[in-house]
C-alpha positions, 0 to 999 in steps of 0.5 A: 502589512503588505510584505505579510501579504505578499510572503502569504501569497507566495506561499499559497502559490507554492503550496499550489503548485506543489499540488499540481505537481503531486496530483499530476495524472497517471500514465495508464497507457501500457496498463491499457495496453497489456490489460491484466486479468490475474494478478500474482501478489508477491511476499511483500519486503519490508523493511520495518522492524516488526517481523509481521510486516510482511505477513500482514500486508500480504494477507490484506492484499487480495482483498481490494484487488478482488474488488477491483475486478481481478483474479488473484492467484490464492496467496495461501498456495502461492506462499507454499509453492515458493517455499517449497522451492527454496524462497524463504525471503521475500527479495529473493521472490522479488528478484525471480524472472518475469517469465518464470513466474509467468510459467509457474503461476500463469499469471499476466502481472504480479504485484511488488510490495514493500512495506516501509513502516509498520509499527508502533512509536510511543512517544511522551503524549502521543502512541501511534501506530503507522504503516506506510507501502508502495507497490509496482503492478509487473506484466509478467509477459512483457516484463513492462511496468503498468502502475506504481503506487504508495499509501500511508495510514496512520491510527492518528488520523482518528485520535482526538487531543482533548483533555489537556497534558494529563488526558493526552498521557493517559491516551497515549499509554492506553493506545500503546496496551491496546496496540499490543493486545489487538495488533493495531499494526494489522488493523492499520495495513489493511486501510493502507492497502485499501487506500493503496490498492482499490480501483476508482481512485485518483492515480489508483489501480484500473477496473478489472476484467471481472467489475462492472465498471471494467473499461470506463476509468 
């Protein structure tokens, strides 16, 4: 009993210590610093199969950093303007300068975004539809990165198990028509980039310019 007790709190001190690890605050210095007003997103590069990937975060993005407090380039034009120069992939956007994207768009930052899973697995009992992300905020001034984050979210997160083997099959053939039908895969994206790019949040993003609470996180 004792050695039960003693294997138990050393896994609870590791699981501590692995929080505070995980937990750890944020440097927000250089974001203070250069305080950003307009945010330039750029195509998101994803490395998930689903060729929608990119094009759904990307059109999910403008939303929590408007609530944030920040103007957002209109990605709509953004998007053309690229194209009209000859950026058709995303990486190629991702690799042009700073300064240069500075002096197109005048924007103060763009944000990075890459997408690492998008889709939906289908497995014996189980269907679910995941979307993980990371994204790095760029002064496009100064070329000095202000933030970096990552966020998953998962359609299981909301799936129940009851119903024994059979329910749980059942469940998880429906989930896969609906998935489908309804671009699951977009509804999960936007909750990752809420949970990715909302302000307030621990190690999240600053308050903008344009929110209320500008100046107080």
């Amino acid at each position: 009993m004792t050695r039960l007790v003693r294997s138990l709190s050393a896994a609870l001190l590791l699981v501590s210590l692995t929080a505070c690890v995980t937990m750890q605050p944020r440097d927000y210095s250089a974001y203070r610093a250069n305080k950003p007003r307009s945010i330039l997103v750029l195509p998101p590069v994803s490395n998930a199969p689903d060729v929608n990937a990119s094009v759904s975060m990307l059109s999910v993005a403008t939303l929590p950093l408007a609530e944030a407090g920040y103007y957002v380039i209109p990605v709509a034009p953004a998007f053309q303007t690229f194209r009209q120069n000859g950026i058709t992939v995303a990486n190629d956007a991702h690799d042009i300068p700073a300064d240069r994207l500075r002096d197109i768009f005048g924007a103060d930052a763009a944000l990075y975004v890459t997408v690492e899973k998008y889709g939906t697995v289908y497995q014996v009992i189980s269907s679910n539809t995941t979307v993980s992300a990371n994204a790095k905020l760029v002064d496009l001034r100064t070329g000095t990165l202000l933030w970096e984050g990552t966020a998953l979210a998962s359609s299981a997160e909301s799936q129940g198990n009851g119903g024994g083997l059979i329910g749980m099959l059942v469940a998880a053939a429906v989930n896969q028509v609906l998935s489908s039908v309804t671009d699951e895969g977009h509804r999960i994206a936007n909750v990752t980039s809420l949970r990715l790019l909302s302000a307030g949040v621990p190690n999240g993003l600053l308050y903008g310019p344009y929110n209320p609470k500008y100046g107080t996180d």
